[in-house]
C-alpha positions as CSV (number, residue, x, y, z in Angstrom):
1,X,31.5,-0.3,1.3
2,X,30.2,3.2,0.6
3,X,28.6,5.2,3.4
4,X,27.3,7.4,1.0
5,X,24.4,4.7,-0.1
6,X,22.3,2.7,1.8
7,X,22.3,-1.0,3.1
8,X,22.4,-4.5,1.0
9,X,20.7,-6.2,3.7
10,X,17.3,-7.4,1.9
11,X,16.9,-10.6,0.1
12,X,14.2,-12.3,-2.2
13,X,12.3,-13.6,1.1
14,X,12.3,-10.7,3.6
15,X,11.2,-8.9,0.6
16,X,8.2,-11.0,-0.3
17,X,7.3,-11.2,3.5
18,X,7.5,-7.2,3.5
19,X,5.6,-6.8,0.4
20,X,3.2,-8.9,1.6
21,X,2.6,-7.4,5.1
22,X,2.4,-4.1,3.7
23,X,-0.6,-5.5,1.6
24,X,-2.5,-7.0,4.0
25,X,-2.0,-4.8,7.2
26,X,-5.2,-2.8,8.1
27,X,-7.1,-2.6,4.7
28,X,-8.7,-6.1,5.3
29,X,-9.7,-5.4,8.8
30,X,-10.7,-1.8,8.6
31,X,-12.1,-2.0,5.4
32,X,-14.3,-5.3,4.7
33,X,-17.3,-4.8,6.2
34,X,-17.6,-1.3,4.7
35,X,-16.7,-2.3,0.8
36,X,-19.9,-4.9,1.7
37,X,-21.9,-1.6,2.7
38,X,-21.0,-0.1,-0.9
39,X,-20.7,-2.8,-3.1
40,X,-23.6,-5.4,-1.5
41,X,-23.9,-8.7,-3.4
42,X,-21.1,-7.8,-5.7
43,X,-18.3,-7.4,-2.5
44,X,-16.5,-10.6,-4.0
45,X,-16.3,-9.0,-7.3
46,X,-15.1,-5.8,-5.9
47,X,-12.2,-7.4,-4.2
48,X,-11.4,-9.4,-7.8
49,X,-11.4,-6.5,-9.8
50,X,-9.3,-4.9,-7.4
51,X,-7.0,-7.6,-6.9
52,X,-6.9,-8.0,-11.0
53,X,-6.0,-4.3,-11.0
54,X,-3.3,-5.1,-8.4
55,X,-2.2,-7.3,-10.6
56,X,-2.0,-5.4,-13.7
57,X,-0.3,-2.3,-12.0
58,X,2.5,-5.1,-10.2
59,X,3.8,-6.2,-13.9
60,X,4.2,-2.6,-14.8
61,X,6.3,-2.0,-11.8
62,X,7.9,-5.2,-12.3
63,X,9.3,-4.6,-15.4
64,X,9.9,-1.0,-14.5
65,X,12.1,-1.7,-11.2
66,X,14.3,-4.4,-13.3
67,X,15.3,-1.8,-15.6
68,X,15.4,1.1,-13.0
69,X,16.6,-0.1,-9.5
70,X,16.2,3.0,-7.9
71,X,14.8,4.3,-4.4
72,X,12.7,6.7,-6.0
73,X,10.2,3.9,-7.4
74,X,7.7,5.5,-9.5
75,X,9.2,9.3,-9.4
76,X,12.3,7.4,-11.1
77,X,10.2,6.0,-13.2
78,X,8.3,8.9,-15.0
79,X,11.8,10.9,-14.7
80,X,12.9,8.4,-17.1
81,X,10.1,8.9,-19.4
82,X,8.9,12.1,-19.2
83,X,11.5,14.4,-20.3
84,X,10.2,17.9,-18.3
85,X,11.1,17.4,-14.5
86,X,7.8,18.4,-13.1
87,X,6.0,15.0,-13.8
88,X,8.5,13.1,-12.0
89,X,8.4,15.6,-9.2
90,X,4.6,15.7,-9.0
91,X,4.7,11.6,-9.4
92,X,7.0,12.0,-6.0
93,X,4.7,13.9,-4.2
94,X,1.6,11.9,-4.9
95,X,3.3,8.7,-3.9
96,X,5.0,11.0,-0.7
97,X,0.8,12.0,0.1
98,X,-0.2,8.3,-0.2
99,X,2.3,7.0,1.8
100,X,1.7,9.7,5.1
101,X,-2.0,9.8,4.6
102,X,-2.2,5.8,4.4
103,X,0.1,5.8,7.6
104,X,-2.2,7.8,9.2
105,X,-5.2,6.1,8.2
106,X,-3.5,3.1,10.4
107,X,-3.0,5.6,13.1
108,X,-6.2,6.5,13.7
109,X,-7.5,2.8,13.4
110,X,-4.8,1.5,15.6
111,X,-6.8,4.3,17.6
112,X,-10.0,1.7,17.8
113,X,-8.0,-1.1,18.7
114,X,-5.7,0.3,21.6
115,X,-9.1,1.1,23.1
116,X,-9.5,-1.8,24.9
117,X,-6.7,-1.3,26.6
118,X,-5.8,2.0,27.0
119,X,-8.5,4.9,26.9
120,X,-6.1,7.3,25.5
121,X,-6.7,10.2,23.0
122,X,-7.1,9.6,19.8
123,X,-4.4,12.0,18.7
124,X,-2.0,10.8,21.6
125,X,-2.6,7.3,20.6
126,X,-1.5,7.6,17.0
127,X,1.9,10.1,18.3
128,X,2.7,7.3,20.5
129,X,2.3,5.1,16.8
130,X,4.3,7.1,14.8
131,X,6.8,8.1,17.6
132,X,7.7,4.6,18.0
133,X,7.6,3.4,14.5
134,X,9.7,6.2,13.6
135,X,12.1,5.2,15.7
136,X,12.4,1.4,14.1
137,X,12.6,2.9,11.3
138,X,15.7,5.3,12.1
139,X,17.5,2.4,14.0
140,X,17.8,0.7,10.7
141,X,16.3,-1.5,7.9
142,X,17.7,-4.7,9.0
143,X,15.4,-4.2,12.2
144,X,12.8,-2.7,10.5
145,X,12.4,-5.7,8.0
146,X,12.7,-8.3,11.1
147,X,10.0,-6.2,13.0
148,X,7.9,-6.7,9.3
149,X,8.5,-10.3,9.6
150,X,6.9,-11.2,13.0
151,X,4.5,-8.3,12.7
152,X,3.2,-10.5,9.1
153,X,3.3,-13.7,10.3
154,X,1.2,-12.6,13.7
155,X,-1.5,-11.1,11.1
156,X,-1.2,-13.9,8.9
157,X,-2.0,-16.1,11.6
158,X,-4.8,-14.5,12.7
159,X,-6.8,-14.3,8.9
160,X,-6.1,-17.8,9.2
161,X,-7.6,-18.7,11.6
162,X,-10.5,-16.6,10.7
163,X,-10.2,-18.1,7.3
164,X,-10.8,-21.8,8.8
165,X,-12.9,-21.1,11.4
166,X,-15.4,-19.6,9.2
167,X,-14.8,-22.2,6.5
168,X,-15.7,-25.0,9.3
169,X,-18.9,-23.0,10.3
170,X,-20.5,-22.4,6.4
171,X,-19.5,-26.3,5.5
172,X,-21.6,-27.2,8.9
173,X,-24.3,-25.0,7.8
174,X,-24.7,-24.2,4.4
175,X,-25.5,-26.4,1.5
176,X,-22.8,-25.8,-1.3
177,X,-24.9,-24.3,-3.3
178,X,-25.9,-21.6,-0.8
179,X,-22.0,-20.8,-0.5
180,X,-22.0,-20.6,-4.2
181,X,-25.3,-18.4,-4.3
182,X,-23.8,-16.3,-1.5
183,X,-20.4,-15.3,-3.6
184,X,-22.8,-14.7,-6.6
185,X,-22.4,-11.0,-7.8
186,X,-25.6,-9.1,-9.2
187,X,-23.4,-6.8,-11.7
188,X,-24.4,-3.6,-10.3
189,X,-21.9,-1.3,-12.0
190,X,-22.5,1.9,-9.9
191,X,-22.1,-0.5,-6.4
192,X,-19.5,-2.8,-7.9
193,X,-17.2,0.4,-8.6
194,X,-18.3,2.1,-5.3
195,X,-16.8,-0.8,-3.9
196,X,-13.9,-1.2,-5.9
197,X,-12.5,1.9,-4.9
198,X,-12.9,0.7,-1.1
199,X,-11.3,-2.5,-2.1
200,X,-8.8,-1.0,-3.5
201,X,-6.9,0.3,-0.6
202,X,-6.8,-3.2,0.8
203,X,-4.1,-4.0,-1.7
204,X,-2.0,-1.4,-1.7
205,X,1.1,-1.4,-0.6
206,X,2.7,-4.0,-2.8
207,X,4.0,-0.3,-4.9
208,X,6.0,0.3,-1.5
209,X,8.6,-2.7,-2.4
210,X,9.9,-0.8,-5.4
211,X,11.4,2.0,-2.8
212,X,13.8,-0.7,-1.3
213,X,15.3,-1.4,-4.1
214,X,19.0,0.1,-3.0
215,X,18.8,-2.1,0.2
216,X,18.0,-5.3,-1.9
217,X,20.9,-7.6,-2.4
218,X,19.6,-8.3,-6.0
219,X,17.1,-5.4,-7.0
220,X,16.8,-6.5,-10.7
221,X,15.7,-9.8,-10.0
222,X,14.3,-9.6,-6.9
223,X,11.9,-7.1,-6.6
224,X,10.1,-8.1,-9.3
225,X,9.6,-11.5,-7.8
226,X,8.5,-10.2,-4.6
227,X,6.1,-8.0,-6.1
228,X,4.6,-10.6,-8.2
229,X,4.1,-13.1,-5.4
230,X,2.9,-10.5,-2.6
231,X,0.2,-9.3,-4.6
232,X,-1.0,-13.1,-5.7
233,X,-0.6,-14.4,-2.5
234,X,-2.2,-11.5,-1.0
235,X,-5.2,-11.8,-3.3
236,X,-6.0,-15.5,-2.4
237,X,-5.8,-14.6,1.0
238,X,-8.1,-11.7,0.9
239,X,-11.1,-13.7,-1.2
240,X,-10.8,-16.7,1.6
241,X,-11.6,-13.6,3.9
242,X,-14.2,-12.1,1.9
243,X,-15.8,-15.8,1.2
244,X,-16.2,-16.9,4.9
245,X,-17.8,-13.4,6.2
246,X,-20.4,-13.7,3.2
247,X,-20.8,-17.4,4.0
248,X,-21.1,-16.1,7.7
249,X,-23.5,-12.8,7.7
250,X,-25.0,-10.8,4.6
251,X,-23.5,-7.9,3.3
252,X,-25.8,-5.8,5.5
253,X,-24.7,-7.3,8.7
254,X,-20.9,-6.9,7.5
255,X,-21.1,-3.5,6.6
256,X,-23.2,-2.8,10.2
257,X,-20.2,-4.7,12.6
258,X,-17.6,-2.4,13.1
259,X,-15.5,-5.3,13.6
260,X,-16.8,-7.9,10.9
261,X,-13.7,-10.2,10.9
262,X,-14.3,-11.0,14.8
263,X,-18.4,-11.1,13.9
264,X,-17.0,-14.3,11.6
265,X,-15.2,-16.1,15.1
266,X,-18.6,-14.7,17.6
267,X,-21.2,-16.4,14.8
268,X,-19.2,-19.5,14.6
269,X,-18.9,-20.0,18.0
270,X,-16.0,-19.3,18.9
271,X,-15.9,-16.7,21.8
272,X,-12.4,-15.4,20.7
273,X,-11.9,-12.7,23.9
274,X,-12.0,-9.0,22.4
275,X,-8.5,-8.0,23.6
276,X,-6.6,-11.4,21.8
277,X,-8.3,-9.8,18.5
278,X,-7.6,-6.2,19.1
279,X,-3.6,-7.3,19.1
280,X,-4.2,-9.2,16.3
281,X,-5.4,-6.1,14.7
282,X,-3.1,-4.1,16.2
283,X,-0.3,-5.8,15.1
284,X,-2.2,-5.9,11.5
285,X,-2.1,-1.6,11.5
286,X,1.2,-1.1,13.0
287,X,2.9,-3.3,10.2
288,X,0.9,-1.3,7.5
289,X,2.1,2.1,9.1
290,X,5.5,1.0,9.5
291,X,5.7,-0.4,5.7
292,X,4.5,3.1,4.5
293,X,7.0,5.1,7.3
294,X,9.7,3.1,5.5
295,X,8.5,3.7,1.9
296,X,7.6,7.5,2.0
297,X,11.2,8.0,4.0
298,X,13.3,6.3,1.3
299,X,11.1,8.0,-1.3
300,X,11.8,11.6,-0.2
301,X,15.9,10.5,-0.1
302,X,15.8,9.0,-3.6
303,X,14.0,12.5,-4.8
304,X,17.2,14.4,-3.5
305,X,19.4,12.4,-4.7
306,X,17.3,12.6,-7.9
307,X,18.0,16.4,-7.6
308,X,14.2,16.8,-7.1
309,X,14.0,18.1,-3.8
310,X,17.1,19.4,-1.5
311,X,20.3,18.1,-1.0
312,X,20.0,17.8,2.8
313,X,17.0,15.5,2.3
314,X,20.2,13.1,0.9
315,X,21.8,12.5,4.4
316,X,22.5,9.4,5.6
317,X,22.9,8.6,9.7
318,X,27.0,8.4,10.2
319,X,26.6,4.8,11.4
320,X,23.4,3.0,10.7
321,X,23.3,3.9,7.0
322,X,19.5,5.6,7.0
323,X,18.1,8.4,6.0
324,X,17.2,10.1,9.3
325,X,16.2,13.4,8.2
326,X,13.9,12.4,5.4
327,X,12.5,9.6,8.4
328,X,12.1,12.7,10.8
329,X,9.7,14.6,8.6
330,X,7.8,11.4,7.4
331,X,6.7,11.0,11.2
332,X,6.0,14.9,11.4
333,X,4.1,14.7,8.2
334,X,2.6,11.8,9.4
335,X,1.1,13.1,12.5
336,X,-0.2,16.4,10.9
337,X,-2.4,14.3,8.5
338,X,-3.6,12.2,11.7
339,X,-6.6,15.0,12.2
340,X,-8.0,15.1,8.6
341,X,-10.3,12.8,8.1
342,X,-12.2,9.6,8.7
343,X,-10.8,6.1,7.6
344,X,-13.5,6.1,4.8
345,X,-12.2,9.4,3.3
346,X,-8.3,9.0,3.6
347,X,-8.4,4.9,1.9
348,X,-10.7,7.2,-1.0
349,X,-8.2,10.1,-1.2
350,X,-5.1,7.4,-1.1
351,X,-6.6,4.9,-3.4
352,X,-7.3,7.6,-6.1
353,X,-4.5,9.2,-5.2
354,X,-2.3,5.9,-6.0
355,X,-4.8,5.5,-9.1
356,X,-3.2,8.6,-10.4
357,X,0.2,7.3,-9.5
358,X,-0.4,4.1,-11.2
359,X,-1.7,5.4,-14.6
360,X,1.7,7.8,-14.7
361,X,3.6,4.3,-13.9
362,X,1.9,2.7,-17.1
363,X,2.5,5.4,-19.1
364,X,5.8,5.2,-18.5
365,X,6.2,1.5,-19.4
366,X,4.6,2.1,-22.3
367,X,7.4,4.8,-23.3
368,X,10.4,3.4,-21.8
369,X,9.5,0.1,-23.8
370,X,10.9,2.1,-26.9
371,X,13.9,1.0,-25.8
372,X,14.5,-2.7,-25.2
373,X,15.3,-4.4,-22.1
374,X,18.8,-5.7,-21.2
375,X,18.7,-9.7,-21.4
376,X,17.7,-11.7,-18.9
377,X,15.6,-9.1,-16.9
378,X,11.6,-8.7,-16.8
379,X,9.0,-8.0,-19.0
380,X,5.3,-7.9,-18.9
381,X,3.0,-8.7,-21.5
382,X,3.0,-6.4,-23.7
383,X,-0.9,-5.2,-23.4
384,X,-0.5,-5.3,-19.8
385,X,0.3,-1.2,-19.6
386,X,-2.2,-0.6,-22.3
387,X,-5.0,-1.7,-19.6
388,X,-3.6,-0.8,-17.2
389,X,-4.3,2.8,-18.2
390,X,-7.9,2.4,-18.9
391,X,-8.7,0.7,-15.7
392,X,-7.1,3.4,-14.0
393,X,-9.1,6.1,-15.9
394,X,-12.0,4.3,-15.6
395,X,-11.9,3.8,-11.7
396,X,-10.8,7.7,-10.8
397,X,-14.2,9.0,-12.1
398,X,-15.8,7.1,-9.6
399,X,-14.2,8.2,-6.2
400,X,-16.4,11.4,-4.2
401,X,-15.8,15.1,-4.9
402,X,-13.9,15.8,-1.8
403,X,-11.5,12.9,-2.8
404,X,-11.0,15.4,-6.1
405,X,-10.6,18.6,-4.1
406,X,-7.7,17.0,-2.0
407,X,-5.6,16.1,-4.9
408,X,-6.4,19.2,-6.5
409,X,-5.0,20.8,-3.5
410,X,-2.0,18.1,-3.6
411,X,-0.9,18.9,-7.4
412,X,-1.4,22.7,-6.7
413,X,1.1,22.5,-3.5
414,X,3.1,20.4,-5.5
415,X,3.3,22.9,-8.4
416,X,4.1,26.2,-6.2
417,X,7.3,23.9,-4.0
418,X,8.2,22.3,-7.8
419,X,8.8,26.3,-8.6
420,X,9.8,27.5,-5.3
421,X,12.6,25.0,-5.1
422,X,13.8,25.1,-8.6
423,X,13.7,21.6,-9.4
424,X,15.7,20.6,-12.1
425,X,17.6,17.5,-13.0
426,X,20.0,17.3,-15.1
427,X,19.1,15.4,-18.4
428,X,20.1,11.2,-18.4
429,X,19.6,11.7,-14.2
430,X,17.6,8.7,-14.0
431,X,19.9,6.7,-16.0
432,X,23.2,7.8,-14.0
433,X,21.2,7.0,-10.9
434,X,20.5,3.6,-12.1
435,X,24.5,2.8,-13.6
C-alpha cells in the first residue's frame, strides 16, 4: 500500500448513500418555500427542469470520471481538454468557491435550527459547525462516509415522513383533480427561471462524488453509477416534497413559512414538536456541509498534485491517509465566507457559480470524445453535452447582478493567484495522473 495516495475504502453503496445525502441535505428544507415565492404556480416545473438539468450535467460527469478517475473532478477534466493550464485552474477554483460558500450557506442555516436549543451567535454557531465537521473530516474518510450514512438516512426519514403525511392529508381532502390542478404550471418564463435557479441549488451536490474517486474501490465503474442513481433518486424524492406542500398550502403561504416542510406536518395535524424537526433539519445541514468539507478538501489536494497549486497542499496525515492541510484551510475558508451573505444570495452565487462549472464540464466531453473510450466504461448519449451547454447558458443570464459581481471578483482572484503562483503543468499531466 502507498502512503503517498489516499484510501480504497469506498464502495458502489456508501457512494450512492453519499451522493445522495449531499443532494438532498439543506437545499430542500431551506430552499422550498422560497423557489414557491419566485416561481408561484410553476414551483413543480422549476424543480423538473432543475432536476432534468441535474440529470443532463450527471451523464457528462459520468462519462467524464470513467475515463478520468481523478480527485480533481472537473479541474481534471478541463486539464484534459483544454490545452492552456489556466482553464483548469480557474475550473478549480470555481468548484473550490462552490464547495466553501455552499458549506457556509449550511452554516448559517444550521444557525436557525440550533436556535431552539441553544441561543448562541450566529457566527459562533456555524465555528462550532465547521470546527467539528472539520475534524471528521481529518480523522478520516472511512468515518466520514459512516457519519454520511446515518446523517442520510436520519434526513431521509424525515422527508418521508413528510412525504406520507402530507400525501394522507391531500387524499382526505382534495379531489384528484384539485391535486392535479394544484401541480399545474402556468408557463411563466420569467418566474419559471427565477425559480429554477433557486431550485437549482437543491440538487447540487451529486458533482461532489467525482472528488472521491481515489478512495473508491472501483472509480471507473462506480462513480458513475452512484452519480446516476443519487441524482434520480434524489429527484423523485424532491417532487413528492414539492407535491404534498402544494397539495397542503399555496405557493404564497409556502414562500411566507419560514419553515414550510414542518407547515406540511402543523396543517395535517400532526403536532410534530419544533425541536424533533429542528434535528431533523439539523442533521439535514450538517450532512450537506460535511459532503462539501470533504469535496472542496480533496479538490484543493488533487489541484497540487495536478501541479496547479503548491506542493505542500499534496500532504497526506502520516497515519490516517488525509489530506490535513488542504482540510485545515477548507474550514478556515469556510468560516470567512460564513459573514457574506444571506442564504438567498450564496445558493444564487453557488448555483451560477456551479452553472459555469458545468458548462466547462460539457465542453469538455464534447472535446475529450475525439478520442474514444476504452471498452467497457461509460458513455452518455451523444447529444447529452450538446444540451447540456445551452441549458447552462441559457440559465446563467438569469441569476441577479450581485450574483455576476462575485464571480467576476472570483475569476479575477483566480487570475492574479493563477500568475502569482506560476501554474504550470506539464503537458499529458491529466493523463499520467489518471495511469
Amino acid at each position: 500500500m502507498n502512503d503517498n495516495t489516499l484510501a480504497r475504502h469506498l464502495g458502489l453503496g456508501v457512494l450512492v448513500v453519499y451522493g445522495i445525502g449531499d443532494i438532498l441535505g439543506a437545499g430542500i428544507y431551506a430552499l422550498v418555500g422560497k423557489v414557491a415565492g419566485s416561481a408561484g404556480t410553476d414551483t413543480t416545473l422549476a424543480f423538473v427542469v432543475s432536476g432534468v438539468l441535474a440529470l443532463v450535467t450527471g451523464l457528462s460527469y459520468a462519462e467524464l470520471a470513467a475515463r478520468i478517475p481523478h480527485s480533481a473532478g472537473a479541474s481534471a477534466y478541463t486539464a484534459n481538454a483544454f490545452r492552456h493550464p489556466f482553464v483548469p485552474f480557474l475550473v478549480g477554483m470555481l468548484v473550490l468557491t462552490s464547495g466553501i460558500t455552499s458549506a457556509a450557506t449550511a452554516a448559517l442555516a444550521f444557525h436557525g435550527y440550533l436556535e431552539v436549543f441553544v441561543p448562541l451567535p450566529g457566527l459562533l454557531a456555524a465555528a462550532v459547525l465547521i470546527a467539528a465537521l472539520t475534524a471528521l473530516n481529518y480523522y478520516g474518510i472511512k468515518h466520514s462516509a459512516r457519519t454520511n450514512n446515518v446523517l442520510t438516512a436520519i434526513e431521509l426519514t424525515g422527508l418521508l415522513v413528510v412525504i406520507v403525511v402530507g400525501l394522507r392529508y391531500a387524499l382526505s381532502t382534495h379531489e384528484p383533480a384539485q391535486m392535479v390542478r394544484a401541480l399545474e404550471p402556468d408557463l411563466d418564463t420569467a418566474a419559471l427561471l427565477a425559480g429554477v435557479t433557486l431550485a437549482f441549488y437543491a440538487f447540487v451536490g451529486f458533482e461532489d462524488l467525482v472528488n472521491l474517486a481515489e478512495e473508491a474501490k472501483d472509480p471507473t465503474r462506480d462513480i458513475p453509477r452512484a452519480l446516476l442513481i443519487a441524482i434520480l433518486v434524489s429527484t423523485a424524492i424532491y417532487l413528492l416534497v414539492v407535491a404534498v406542500v402544494l397539495w397542503t398550502m399555496t405557493p404564497a403561504q409556502a414562500a411566507a413559512s419560514e419553515r414550510p416542510l414542518l407547515e406540511v406536518l402543523v396543517r395535517a395535524g400532526h403536532a410534530v414538536p419544533r425541536p424533533v424537526f429542528a434535528v431533523v433539519a439539523i442533521v439535514a445541514i450538517s450532512n450537506t456541509a460535511l459532503a462539501n468539507s470533504i469535496m472542496a478538501s480533496r479538490l484543493l489536494y488533487g489541484m497540487a498534485r495536478q501541479r496547479l497549486l503548491p506542493a505542500a497542499l499534496a500532504r497526506l496525515h502520516g497515519t490516517r491517509r488525509t489530506p490535513w492541510v488542504t482540510i485545515v484551510l477548507t474550514g478556515v475558508f469556510s468560516l470567512l465566507l460564513v459573514a457574506s451573505g444571506s442564504v438567498t444570495v450564496l445558493a444564487q452565487t453557488t448555483g451560477a457559480i456551479l452553472m459555469l462549472v458545468f458548462m466547462f464540464v460539457h465542453l469538455s466531453a464534447i472535446r475529450t470524445r475525439r478520442r474514444q473510450a476504452p471498452p467497457g466504461r461509460f458513455t452518455a448519449p451523444r447529444v447529452v453535452p450538446y444540451l447540456g451547454v445551452t441549458l447552462c447558458v441559457l440559465l446563467l443570464t438569469q441569476f441577479p447582478l450581485a450574483v455576476y459581481q462575485r464571480i467576476a471578483a472570483i475569476i479575477g482572484a483566480s487570475l492574479a493567484a493563477f500568475v502569482l503562483l506560476g501554474a504550470r503543468p506539464p503537458a499529458g499531466a491529466a493523463e499520467a495522473e489518471r495511469e
